[in-house]
Backbone as CSV, one residue per row, in Angstrom:
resi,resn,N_x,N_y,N_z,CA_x,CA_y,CA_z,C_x,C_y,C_z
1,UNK,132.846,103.006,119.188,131.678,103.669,118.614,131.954,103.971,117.146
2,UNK,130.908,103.209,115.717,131.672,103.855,114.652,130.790,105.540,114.802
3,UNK,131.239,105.662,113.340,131.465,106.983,112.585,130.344,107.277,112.609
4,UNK,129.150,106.209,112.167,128.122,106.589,111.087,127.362,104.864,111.711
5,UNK,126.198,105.360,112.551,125.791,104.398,112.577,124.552,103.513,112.137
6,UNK,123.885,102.590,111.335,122.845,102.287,110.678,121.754,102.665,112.054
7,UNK,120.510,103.594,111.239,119.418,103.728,112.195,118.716,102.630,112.320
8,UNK,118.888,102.225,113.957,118.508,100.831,114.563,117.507,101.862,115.403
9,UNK,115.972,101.159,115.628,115.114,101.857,116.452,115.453,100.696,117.204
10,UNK,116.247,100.916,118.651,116.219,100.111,119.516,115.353,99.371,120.098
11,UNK,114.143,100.603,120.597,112.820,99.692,120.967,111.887,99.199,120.355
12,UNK,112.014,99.362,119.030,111.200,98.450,118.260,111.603,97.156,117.535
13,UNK,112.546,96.948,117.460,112.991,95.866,116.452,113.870,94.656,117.149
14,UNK,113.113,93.878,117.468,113.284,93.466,119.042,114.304,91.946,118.628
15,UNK,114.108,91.192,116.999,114.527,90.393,116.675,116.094,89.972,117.149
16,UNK,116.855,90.881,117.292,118.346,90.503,117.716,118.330,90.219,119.271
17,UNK,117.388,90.055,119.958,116.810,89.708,121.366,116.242,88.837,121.288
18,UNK,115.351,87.965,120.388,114.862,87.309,120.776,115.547,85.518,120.182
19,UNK,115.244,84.828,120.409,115.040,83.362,119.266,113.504,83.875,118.499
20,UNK,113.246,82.794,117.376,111.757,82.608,116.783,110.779,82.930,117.217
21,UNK,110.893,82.571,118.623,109.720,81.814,119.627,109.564,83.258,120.514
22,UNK,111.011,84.195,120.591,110.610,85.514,121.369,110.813,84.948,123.086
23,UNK,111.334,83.698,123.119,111.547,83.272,124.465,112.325,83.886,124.990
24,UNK,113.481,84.250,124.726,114.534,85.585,125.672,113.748,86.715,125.788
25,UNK,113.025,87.307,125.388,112.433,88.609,126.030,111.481,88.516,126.206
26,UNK,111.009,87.380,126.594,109.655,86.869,127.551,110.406,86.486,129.162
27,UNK,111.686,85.625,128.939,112.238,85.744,130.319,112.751,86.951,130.361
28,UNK,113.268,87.705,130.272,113.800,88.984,130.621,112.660,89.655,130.917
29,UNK,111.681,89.659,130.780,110.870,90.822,131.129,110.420,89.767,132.680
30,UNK,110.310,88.635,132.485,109.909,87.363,133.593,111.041,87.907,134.926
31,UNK,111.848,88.403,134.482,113.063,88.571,135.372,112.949,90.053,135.990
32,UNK,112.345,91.245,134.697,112.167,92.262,135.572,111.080,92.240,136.162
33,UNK,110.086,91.600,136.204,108.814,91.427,136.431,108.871,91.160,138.095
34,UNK,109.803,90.182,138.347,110.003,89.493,139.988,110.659,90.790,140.616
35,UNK,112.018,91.524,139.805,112.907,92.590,140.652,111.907,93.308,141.078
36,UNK,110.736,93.790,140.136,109.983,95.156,140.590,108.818,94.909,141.731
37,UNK,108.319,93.187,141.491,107.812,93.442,142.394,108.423,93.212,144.264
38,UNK,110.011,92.868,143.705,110.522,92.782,145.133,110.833,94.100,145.480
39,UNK,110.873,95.186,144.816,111.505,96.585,145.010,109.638,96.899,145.697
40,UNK,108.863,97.002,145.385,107.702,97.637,145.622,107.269,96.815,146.767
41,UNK,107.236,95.513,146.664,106.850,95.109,148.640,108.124,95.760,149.393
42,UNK,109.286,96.013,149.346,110.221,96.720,150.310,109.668,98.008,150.230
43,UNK,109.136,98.726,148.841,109.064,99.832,149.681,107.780,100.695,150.244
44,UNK,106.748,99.316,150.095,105.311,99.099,151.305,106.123,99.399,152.693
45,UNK,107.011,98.093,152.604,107.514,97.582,154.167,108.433,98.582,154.332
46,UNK,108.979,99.602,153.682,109.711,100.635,153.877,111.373,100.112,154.948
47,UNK,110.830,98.604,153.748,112.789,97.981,154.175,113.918,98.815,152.928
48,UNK,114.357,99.770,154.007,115.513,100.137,152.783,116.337,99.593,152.884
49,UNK,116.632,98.700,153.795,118.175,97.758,153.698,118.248,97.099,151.915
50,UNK,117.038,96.665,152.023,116.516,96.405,150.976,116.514,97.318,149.469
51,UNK,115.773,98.463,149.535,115.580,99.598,148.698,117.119,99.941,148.032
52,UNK,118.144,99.850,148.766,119.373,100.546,149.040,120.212,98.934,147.415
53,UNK,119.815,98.070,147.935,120.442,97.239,146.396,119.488,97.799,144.718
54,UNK,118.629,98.622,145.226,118.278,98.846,143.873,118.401,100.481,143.609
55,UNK,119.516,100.769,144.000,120.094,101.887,143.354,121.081,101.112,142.374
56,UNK,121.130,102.053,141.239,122.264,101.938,140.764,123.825,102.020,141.044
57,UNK,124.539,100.977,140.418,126.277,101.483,141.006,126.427,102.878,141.092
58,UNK,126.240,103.718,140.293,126.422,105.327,140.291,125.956,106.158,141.482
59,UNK,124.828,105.651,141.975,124.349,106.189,143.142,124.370,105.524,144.727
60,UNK,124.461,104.132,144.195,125.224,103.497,145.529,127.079,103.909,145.890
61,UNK,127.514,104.259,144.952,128.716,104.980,145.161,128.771,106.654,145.817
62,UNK,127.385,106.786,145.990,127.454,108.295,146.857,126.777,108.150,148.023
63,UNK,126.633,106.815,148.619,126.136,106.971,150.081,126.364,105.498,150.162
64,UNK,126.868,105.338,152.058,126.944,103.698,152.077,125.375,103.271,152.476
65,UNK,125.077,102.162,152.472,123.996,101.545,152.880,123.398,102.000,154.158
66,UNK,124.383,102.084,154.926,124.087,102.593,156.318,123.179,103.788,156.612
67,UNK,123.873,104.937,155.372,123.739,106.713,155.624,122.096,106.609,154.552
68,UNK,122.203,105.795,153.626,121.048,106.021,153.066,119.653,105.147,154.014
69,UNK,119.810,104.181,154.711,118.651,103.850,155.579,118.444,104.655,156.635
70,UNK,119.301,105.243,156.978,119.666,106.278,157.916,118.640,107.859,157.446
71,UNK,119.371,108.362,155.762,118.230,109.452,155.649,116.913,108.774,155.307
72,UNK,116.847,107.908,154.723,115.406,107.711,154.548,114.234,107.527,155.373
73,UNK,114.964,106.627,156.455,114.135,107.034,157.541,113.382,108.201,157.740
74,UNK,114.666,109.114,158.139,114.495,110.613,158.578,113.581,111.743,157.257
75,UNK,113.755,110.986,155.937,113.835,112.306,155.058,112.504,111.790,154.179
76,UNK,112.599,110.249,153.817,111.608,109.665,153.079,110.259,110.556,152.798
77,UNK,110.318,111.242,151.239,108.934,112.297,151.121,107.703,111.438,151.177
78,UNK,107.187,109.904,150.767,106.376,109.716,150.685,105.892,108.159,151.758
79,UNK,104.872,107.581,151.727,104.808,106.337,152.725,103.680,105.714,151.780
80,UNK,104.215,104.620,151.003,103.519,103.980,149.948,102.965,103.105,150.980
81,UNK,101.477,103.226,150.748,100.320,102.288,151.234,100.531,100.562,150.565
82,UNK,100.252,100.930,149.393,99.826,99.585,148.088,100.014,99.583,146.958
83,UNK,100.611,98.798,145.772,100.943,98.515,144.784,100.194,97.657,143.912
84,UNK,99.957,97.508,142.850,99.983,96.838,141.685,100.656,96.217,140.705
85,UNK,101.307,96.079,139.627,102.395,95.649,139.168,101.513,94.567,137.627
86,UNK,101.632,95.138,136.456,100.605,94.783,135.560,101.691,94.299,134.270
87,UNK,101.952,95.023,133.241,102.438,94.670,131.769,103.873,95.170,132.585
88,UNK,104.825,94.270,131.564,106.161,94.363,131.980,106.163,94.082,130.245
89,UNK,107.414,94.940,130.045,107.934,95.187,128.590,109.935,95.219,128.856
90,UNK,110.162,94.846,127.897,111.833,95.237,127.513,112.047,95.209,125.879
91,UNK,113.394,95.896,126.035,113.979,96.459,125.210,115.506,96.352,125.304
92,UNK,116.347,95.644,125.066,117.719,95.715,125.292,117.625,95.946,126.749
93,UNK,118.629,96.838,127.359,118.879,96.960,128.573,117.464,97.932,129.457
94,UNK,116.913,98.241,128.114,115.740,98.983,129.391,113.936,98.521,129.184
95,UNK,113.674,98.396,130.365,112.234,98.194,130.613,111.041,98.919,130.983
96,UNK,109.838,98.972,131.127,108.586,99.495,131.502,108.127,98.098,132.254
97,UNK,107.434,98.775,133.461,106.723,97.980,134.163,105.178,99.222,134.809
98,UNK,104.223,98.342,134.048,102.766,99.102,134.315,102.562,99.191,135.760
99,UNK,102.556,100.328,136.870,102.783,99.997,138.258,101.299,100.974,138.553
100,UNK,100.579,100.517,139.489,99.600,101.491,140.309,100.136,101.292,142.018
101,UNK,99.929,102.442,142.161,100.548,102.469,143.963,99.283,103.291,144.273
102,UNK,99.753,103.380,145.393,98.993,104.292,146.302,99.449,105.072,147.638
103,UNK,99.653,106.318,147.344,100.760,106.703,148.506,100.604,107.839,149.082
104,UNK,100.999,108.381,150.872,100.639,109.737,151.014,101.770,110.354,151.102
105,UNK,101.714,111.768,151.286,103.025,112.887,151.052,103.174,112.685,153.360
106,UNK,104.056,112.153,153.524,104.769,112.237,154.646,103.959,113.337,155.262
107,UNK,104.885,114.785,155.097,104.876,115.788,155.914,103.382,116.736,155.740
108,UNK,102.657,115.811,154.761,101.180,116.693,155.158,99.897,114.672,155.050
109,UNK,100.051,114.716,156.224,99.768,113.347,156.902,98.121,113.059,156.915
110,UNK,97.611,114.708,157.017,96.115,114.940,156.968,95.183,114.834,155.377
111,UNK,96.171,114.867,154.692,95.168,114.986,152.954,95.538,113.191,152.701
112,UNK,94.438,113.172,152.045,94.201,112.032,151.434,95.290,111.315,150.618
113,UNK,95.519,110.170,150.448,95.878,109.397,150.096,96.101,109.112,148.671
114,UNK,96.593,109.647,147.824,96.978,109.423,146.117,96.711,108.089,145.904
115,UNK,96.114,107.487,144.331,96.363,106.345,143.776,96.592,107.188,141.827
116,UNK,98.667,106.194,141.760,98.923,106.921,140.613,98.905,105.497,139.797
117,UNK,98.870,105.931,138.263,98.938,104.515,137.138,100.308,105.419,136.112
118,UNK,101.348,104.662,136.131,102.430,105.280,135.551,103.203,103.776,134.795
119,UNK,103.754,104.066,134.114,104.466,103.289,133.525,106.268,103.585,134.238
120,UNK,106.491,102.433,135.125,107.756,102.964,135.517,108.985,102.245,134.549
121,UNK,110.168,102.829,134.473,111.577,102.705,133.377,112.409,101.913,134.302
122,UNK,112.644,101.473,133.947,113.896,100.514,134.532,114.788,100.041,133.807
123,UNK,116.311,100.067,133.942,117.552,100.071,133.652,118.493,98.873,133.896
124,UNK,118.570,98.204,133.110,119.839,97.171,133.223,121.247,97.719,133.535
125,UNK,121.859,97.227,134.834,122.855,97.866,134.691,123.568,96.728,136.012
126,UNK,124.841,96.648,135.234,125.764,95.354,135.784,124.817,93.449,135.820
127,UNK,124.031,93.910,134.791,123.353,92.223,134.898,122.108,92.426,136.157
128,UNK,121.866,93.662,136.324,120.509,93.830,137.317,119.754,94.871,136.828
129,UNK,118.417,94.539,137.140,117.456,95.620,136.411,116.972,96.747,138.070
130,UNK,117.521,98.082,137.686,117.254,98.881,138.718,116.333,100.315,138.257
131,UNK,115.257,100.871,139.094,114.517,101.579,138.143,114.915,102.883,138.391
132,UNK,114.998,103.473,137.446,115.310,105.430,136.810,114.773,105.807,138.135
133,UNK,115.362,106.912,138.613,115.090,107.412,139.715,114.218,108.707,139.055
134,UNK,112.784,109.394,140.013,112.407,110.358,139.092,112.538,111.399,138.478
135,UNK,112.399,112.023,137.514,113.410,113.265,136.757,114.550,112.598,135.899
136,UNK,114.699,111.664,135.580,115.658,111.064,134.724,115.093,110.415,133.469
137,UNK,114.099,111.594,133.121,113.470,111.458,131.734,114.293,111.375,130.499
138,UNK,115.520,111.363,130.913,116.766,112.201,129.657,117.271,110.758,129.351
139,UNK,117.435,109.330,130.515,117.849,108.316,130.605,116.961,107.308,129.170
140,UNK,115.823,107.685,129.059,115.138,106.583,128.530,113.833,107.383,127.898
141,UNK,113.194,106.530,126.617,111.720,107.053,126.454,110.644,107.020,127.701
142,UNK,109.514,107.460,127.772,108.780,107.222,128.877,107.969,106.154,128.983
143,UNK,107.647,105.996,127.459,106.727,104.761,127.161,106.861,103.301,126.347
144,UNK,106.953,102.292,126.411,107.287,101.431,126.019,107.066,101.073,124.710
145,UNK,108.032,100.338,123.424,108.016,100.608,122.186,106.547,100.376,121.710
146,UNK,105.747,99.497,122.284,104.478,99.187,121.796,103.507,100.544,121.465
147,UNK,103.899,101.301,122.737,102.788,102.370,122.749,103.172,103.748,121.838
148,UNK,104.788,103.353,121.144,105.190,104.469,120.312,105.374,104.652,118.902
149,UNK,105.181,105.826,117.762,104.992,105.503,116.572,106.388,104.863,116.013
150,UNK,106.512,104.214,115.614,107.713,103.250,115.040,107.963,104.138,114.391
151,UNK,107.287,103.986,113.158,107.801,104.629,111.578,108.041,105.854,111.859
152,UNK,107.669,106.521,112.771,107.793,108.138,112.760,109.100,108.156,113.371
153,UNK,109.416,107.184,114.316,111.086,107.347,115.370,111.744,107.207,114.107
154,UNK,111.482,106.430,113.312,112.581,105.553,112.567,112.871,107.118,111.657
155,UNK,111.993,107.613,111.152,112.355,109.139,110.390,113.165,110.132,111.309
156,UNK,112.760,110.479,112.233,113.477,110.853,112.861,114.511,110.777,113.322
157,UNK,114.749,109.518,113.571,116.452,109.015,113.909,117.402,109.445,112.715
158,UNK,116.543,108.380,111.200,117.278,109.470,110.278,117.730,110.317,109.991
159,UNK,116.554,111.464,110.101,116.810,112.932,110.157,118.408,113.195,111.174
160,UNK,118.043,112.708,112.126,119.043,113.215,113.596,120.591,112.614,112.621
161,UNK,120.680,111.551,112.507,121.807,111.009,111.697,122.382,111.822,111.125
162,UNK,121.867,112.376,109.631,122.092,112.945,108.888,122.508,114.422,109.780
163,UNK,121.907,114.779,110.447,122.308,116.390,111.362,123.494,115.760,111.750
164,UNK,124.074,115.307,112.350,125.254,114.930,113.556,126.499,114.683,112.492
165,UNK,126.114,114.026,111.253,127.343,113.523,109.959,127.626,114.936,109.535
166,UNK,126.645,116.410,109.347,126.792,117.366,108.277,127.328,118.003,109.826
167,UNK,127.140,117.884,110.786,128.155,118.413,111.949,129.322,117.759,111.802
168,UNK,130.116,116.709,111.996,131.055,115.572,111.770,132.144,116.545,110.123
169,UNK,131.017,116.838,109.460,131.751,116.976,108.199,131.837,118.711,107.969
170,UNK,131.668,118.942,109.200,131.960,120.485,109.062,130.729,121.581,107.729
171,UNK,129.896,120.383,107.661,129.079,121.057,106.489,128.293,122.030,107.182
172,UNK,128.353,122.846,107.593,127.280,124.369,108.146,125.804,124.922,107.578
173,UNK,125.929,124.689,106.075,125.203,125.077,105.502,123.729,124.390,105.355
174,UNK,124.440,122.736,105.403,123.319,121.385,106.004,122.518,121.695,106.892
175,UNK,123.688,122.089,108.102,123.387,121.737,109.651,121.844,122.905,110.084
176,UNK,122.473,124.093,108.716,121.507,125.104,109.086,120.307,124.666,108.270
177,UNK,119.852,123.950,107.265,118.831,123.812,107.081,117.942,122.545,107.789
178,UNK,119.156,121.721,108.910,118.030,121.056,109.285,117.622,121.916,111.034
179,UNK,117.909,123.021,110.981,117.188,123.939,112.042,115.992,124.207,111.666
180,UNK,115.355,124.421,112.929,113.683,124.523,112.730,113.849,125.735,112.119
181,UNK,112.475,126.131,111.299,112.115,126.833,110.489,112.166,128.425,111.208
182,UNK,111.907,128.415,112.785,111.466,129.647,113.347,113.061,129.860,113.818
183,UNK,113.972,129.212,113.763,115.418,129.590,114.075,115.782,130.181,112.882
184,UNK,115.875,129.850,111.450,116.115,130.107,110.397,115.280,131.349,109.994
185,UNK,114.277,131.913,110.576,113.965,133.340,110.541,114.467,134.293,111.614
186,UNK,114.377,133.989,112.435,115.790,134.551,113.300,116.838,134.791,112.947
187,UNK,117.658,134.043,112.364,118.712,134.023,112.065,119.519,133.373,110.693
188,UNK,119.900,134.774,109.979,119.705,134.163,108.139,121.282,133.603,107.547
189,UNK,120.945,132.499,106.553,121.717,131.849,106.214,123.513,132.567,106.374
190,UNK,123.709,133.821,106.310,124.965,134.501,106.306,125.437,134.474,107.380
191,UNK,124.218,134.802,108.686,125.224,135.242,110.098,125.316,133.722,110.375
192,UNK,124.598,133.050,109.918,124.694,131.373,110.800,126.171,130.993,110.384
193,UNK,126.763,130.964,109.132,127.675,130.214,108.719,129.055,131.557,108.836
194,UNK,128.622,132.790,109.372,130.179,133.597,109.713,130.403,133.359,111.138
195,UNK,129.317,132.588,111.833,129.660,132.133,113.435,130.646,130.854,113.400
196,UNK,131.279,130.903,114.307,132.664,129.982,114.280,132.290,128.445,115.371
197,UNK,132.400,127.618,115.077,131.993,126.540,116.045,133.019,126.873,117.035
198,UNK,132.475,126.029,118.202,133.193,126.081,119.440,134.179,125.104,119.441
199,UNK,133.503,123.832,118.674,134.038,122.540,119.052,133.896,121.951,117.528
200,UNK,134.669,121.224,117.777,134.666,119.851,116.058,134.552,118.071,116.784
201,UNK,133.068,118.112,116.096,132.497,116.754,116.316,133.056,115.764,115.491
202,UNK,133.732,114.479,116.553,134.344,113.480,115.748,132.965,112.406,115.838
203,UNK,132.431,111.656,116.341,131.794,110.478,116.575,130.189,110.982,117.260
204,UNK,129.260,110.234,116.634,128.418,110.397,117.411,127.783,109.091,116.948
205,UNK,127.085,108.283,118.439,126.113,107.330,118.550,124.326,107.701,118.499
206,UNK,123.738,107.221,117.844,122.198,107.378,118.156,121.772,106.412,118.737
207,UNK,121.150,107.048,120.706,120.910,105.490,121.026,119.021,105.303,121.116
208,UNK,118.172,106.170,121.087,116.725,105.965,120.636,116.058,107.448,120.251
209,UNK,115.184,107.614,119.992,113.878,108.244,119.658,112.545,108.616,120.347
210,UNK,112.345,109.360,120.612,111.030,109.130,120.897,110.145,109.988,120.536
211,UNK,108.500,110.018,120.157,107.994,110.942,119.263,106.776,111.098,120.080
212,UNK,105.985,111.904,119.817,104.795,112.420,120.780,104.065,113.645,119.706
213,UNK,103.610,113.252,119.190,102.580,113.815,118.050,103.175,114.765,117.028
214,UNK,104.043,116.059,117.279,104.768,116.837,116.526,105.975,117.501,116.810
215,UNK,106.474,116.477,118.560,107.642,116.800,119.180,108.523,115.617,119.441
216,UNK,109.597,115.343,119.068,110.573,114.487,119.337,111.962,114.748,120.390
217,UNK,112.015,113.644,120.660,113.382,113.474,121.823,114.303,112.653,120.727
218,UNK,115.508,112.661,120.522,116.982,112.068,120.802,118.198,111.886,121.356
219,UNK,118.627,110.795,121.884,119.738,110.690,122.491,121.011,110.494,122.252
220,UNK,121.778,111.063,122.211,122.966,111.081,121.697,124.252,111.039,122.154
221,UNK,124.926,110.244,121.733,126.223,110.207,122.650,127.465,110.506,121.625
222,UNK,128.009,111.706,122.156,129.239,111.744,120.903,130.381,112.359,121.758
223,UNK,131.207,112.434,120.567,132.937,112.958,121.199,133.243,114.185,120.207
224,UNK,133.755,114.629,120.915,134.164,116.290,120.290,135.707,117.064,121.221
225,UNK,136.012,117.642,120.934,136.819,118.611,121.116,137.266,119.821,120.681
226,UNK,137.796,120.861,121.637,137.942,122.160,121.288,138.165,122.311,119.678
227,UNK,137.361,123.451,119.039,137.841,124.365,118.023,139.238,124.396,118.194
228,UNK,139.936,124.857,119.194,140.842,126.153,119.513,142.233,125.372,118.826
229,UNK,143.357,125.765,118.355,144.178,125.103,117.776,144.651,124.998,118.999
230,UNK,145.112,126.094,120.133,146.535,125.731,120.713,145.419,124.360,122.350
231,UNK,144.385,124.263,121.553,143.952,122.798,122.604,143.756,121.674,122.345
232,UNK,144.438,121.570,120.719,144.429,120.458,119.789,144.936,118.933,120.303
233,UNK,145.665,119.538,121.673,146.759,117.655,121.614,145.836,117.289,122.705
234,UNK,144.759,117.747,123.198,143.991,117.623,124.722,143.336,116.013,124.015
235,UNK,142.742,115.647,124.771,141.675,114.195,124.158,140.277,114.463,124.464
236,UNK,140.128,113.700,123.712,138.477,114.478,123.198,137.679,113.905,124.414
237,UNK,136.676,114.561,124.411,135.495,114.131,126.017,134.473,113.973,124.866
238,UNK,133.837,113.431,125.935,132.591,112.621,125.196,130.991,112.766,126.028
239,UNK,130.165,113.189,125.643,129.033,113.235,126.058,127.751,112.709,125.840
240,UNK,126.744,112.710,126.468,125.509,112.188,126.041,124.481,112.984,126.493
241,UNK,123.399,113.715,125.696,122.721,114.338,125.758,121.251,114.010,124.777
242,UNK,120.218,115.033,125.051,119.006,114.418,124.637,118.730,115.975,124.015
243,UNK,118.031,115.863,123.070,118.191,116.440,121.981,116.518,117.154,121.212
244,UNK,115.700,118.119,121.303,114.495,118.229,120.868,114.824,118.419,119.975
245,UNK,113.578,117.666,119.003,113.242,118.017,117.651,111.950,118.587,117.401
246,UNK,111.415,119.173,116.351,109.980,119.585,116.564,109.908,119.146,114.299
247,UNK,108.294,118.801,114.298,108.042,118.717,112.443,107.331,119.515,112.537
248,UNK,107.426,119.866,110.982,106.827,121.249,110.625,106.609,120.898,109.111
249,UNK,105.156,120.932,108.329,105.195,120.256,107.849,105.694,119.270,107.229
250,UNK,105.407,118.063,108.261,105.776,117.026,107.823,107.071,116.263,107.787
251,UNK,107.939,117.396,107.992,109.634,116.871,107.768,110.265,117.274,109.823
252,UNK,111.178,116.590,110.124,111.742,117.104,111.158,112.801,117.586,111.257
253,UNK,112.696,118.988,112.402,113.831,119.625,112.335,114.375,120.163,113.912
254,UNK,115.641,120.028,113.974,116.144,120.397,115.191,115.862,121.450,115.552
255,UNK,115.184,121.368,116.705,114.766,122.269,117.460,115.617,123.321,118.349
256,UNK,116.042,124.688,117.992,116.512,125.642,118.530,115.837,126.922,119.354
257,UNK,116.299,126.211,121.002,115.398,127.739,121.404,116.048,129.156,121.262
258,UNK,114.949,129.753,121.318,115.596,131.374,121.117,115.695,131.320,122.597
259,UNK,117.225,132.062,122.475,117.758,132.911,124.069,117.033,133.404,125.070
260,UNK,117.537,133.321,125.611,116.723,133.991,127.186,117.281,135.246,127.001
């Protein structure tokens, strides 16, 4: 991972994916296009023998095949009627596929029947495309690069850059002006910079953006380790986390909630 990395809007700038012609990410999406709709007739037919290869390694490593057809049977919250399966998009390792289903809640058998239109995420992972399980909004944007403001991610990523380097470089005084405006009345330039970090950030990756009218997401993956001197020889851990931003006129700034 370097130091300092050029802001690449992953989901927009699709050229290092494609040839001329855009033929590699016309088959790749051709490719998630078939997985999803084999994942969605299994889980009409509510074959999880089936269902059970499109977990991810991470989560097929916490149940064997057996125990998960086993709870699903027993536990399965919903019983998908019918599917659709419309625009298929990619992006490096992750995709959108335009899906309409139609499905009822199991354990109340008497209410009607849902029909949802969602854009579902799906994840490359080991050379197979498997989709985000739900609540794993933190994994990926929600919406596919087409439907998101480019130029505005691309500022933003900036912005985020520049925050994570004036962290990296121990600069405090930076870090505090790219805090949102309502943190910085809270809390004034003196007490911010006599507070002691916890940790000293070596590396951080920016891996996308995402923007939604005057609120932003980033994802971030970096390495750090203790402040503390006597935990200096430990090795650094590394994390990945997602990151609000909020603009205020016009410029963006990391978003700090006030305490509970």
């Amino acid at each position: 991972m370097k130091k300092r990395l050029a802001t690449v809007i992953l989901f927009c700038c699709l050229a290092w994916l494609t040839g001329e012609d855009g033929t590699f990410a016309l088959d790749t999406a051709g490719v998630l296009g078939e997985r999803a709709n084999t994942f969605w007739d299994a889980r009409v037919r509510q074959d999880w023998g089936v269902l059970y290869e499109f977990l991810s390694p991470s989560e097929r490593d916490q149940a064997t095949k057996e125990r998960f057809v086993s709870q699903s049977k027993a536990k399965a919250p919903f019983r998908y009627l019918s599917y659709h399966l419309g625009e298929v998009e990619t992006a490096g390792d992750l995709g959108w596929v335009k899906t309409e289903f139609e499905a009822k809640a199991v354990k109340f058998d008497r209410l009607p029947s849902r029909r949802v239109s969602q854009w579902q995420v799906w994840q490359k992972s080991n050379a197979e495309w498997c989709p985000l399980a739900d609540g794993r909004s933190e994994l990926a944007p929600g919406l596919p690069p087409r439907l998101r403001p480019a130029a505005e991610e691309a500022r933003l990523l900036k912005r985020a850059d520049e925050f994570w380097e004036a962290r990296e470089k121990q600069h405090w005084g930076v870090v505090y002006e790219y805090c949102d405006p309502g943190f910085r009345q809270r809390v004034p330039a003196e007490e911010f910079l006599q507070m002691k970090a916890m940790n000293l950030y070596l590396l951080h990756a920016l891996e996308w953006a995402e923007v939604a009218g005057d609120r932003g997401r980033v994802r971030i993956t970096y390495r750090y380790r203790s402040s503390d001197p006597g935990l200096a020889k430990l090795d650094p851990d590394e994390i990945s986390v997602v990151e609000d931003w909020v603009k205020v006129d016009d410029e963006w700034y990391r978003s700090v909630p006030e305490p509970q």
